[in-house]
C-alpha positions as CSV (number, residue, x, y, z in Angstrom):
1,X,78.1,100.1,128.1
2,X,74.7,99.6,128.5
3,X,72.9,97.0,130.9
4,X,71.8,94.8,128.3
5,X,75.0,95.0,126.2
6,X,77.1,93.9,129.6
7,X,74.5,90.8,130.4
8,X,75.1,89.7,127.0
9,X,79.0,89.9,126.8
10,X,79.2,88.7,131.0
11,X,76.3,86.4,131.3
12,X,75.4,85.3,135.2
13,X,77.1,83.1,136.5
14,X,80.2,82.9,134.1
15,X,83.5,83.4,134.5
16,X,86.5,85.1,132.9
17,X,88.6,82.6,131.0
18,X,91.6,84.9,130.9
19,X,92.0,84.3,134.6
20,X,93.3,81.0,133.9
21,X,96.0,82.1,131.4
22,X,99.4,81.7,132.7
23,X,101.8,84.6,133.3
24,X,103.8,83.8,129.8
25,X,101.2,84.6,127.3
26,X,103.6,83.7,124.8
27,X,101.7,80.7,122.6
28,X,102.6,77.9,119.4
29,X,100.5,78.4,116.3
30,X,100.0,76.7,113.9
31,X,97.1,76.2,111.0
32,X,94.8,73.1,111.6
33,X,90.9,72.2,111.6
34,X,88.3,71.0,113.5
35,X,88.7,68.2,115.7
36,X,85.6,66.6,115.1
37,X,83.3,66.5,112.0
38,X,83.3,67.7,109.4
39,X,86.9,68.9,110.1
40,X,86.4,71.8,108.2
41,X,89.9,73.4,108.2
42,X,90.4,77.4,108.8
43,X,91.3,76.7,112.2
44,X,94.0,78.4,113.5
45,X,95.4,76.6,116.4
46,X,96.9,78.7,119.7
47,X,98.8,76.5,122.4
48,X,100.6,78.3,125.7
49,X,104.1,77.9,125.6
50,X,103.8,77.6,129.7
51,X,101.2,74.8,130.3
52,X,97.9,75.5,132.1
53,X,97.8,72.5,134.7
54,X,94.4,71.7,136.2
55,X,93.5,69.2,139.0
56,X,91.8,66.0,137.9
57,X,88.5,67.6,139.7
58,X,89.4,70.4,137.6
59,X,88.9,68.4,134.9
60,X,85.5,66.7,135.5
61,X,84.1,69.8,136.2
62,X,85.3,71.1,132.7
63,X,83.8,67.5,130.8
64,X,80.5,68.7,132.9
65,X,80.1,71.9,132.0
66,X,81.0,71.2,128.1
67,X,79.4,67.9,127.7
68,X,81.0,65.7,124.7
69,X,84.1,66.9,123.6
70,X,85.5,64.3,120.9
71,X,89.3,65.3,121.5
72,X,89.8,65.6,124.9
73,X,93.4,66.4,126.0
74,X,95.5,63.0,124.7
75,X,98.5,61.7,126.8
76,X,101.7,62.6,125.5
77,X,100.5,65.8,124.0
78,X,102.4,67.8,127.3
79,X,105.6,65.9,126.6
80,X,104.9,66.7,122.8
81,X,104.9,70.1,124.0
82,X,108.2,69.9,126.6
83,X,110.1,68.0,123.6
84,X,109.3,70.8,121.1
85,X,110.6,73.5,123.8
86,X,113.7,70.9,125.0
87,X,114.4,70.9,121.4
88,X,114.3,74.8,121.1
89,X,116.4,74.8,124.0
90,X,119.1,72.7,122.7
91,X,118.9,73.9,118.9
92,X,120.0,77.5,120.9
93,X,122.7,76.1,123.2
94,X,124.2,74.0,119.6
95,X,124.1,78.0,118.0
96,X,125.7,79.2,121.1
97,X,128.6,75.9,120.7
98,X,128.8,76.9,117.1
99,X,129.4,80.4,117.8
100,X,132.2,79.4,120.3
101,X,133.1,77.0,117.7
102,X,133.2,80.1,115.1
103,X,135.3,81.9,117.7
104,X,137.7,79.3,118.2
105,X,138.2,78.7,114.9
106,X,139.1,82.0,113.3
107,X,141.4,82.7,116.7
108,X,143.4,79.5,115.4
109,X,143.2,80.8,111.9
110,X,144.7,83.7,113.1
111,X,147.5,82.1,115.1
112,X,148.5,79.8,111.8
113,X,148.5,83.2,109.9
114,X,151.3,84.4,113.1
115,X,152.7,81.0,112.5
116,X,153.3,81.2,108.7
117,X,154.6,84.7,108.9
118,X,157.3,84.0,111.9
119,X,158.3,80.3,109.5
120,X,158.8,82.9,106.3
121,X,160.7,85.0,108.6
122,X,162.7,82.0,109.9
123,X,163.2,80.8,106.5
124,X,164.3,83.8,105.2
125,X,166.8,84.0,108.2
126,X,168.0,80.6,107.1
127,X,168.3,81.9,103.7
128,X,170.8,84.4,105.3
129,X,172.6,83.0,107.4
130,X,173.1,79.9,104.6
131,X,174.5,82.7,102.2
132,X,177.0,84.0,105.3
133,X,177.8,80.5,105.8
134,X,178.6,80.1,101.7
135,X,181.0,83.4,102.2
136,X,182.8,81.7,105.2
137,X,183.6,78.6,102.8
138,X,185.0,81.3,100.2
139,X,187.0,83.0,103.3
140,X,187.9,79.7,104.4
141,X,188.9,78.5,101.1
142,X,190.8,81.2,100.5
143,X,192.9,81.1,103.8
144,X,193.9,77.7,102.8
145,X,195.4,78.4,99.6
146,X,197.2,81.2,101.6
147,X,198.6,79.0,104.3
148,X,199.4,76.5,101.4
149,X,201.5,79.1,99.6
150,X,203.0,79.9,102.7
151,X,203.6,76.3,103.7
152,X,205.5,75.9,100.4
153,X,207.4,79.1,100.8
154,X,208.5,78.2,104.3
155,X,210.0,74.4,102.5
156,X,211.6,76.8,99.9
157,X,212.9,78.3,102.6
158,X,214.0,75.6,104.2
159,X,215.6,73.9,101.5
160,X,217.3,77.3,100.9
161,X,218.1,77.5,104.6
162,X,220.2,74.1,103.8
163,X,221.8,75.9,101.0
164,X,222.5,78.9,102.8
165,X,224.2,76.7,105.9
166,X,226.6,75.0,103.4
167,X,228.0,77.9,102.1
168,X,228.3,79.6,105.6
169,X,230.3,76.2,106.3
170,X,232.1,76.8,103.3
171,X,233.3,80.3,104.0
172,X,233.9,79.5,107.3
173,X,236.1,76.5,106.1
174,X,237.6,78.8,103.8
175,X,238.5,81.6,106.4
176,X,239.9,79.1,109.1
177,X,242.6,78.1,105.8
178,X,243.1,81.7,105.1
179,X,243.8,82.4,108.6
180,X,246.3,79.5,108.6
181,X,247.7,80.7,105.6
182,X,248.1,84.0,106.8
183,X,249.9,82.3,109.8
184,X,252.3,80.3,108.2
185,X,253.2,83.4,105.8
186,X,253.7,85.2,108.8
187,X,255.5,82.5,110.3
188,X,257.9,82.9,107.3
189,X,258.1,86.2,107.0
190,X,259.3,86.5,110.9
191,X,261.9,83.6,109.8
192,X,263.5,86.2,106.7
193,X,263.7,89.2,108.8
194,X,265.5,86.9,111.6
């Protein structure tokens, strides 16, 4: 670069503004316009995300060196700034929440699903053990006509037994009169043959 092209690009006795950028070059934009008449718009605003804090001397030095300025920096433009990036900040922790949130949520979905398959199993394993239980009634049912059959045969019995004992009397009755019979004829026939 030429001598003359350098004195015109890095007068004497300027500085380099990029010295004062901070480390994060990382800036808002957004369209605008001037800040002072005629406001023609076209502007195209840049603002660092990291602040560039100067000392109140700083400052004075700055209004000297530039003379009027019609917007100087307004109060409550730097908490403007730390509200827009608190708000980033907490617009990406409630993602993050909602992710976890997300998470949660289809980990519960999935335990209901575990849920409702192991109550269909259960309820199916009512439905069998209801149907074994309507079986045992049959079963049951059917051993008490069975003991009430027997129950009846046993009184038949029974009554029968009665039956059975009178005529054992009987023929016992009747044996002890043979026998007596038997003894008296006997009896008589000793008494002829004497």
């Amino acid at each position: 670069m030429s001598t003359a092209a350098n004195a015109v690009l890095n007068p004497p006795g300027l500085f380099d503004v990029t010295a004062l950028f901070p480390a994060d070059k990382r800036t808002y934009r957004y369209p605008g316009s001037l800040t002072a008449p005629p406001c023609s718009e076209g502007v195209r605003w840049h603002l660092f995300k990291t602040p560039v804090e100067i000392s109140a001397v700083q400052a004075q030095a700055f209004k000297g060196i530039v003379g009027f300025n019609s917007r100087y920096v307004q109060k409550g433009v730097g908490e403007s700034i730390k509200a827009v990036e608190d708000g980033s900040k907490e617009v990406a922790a409630g993602s993050a929440l909602a992710d976890e949130a997300g998470k949660a949520l289809e980990a519960i979905m999935a335990s209901v699903e575990a849920v409702t398959q192991q109550l269909e199993q259960n309820s199916a394993a009512a439905e069998e053990v209801s149907a074994a239980g309507d079986e045992m009634v049959k079963t049951n049912d059917g051993v008490s006509t069975i003991v009430e059959q027997n129950s009846a045969a046993a009184e038949e019995m029974a009554a029968n037994s009665s039956e059975v004992n009178k005529v054992v009397d009987r023929v016992a009755e009747v044996a002890l009169q043979n026998q007596a019979s038997t003894q008296q004829v006997s009896a008589s026939a000793d008494g002829m043959n004497a």
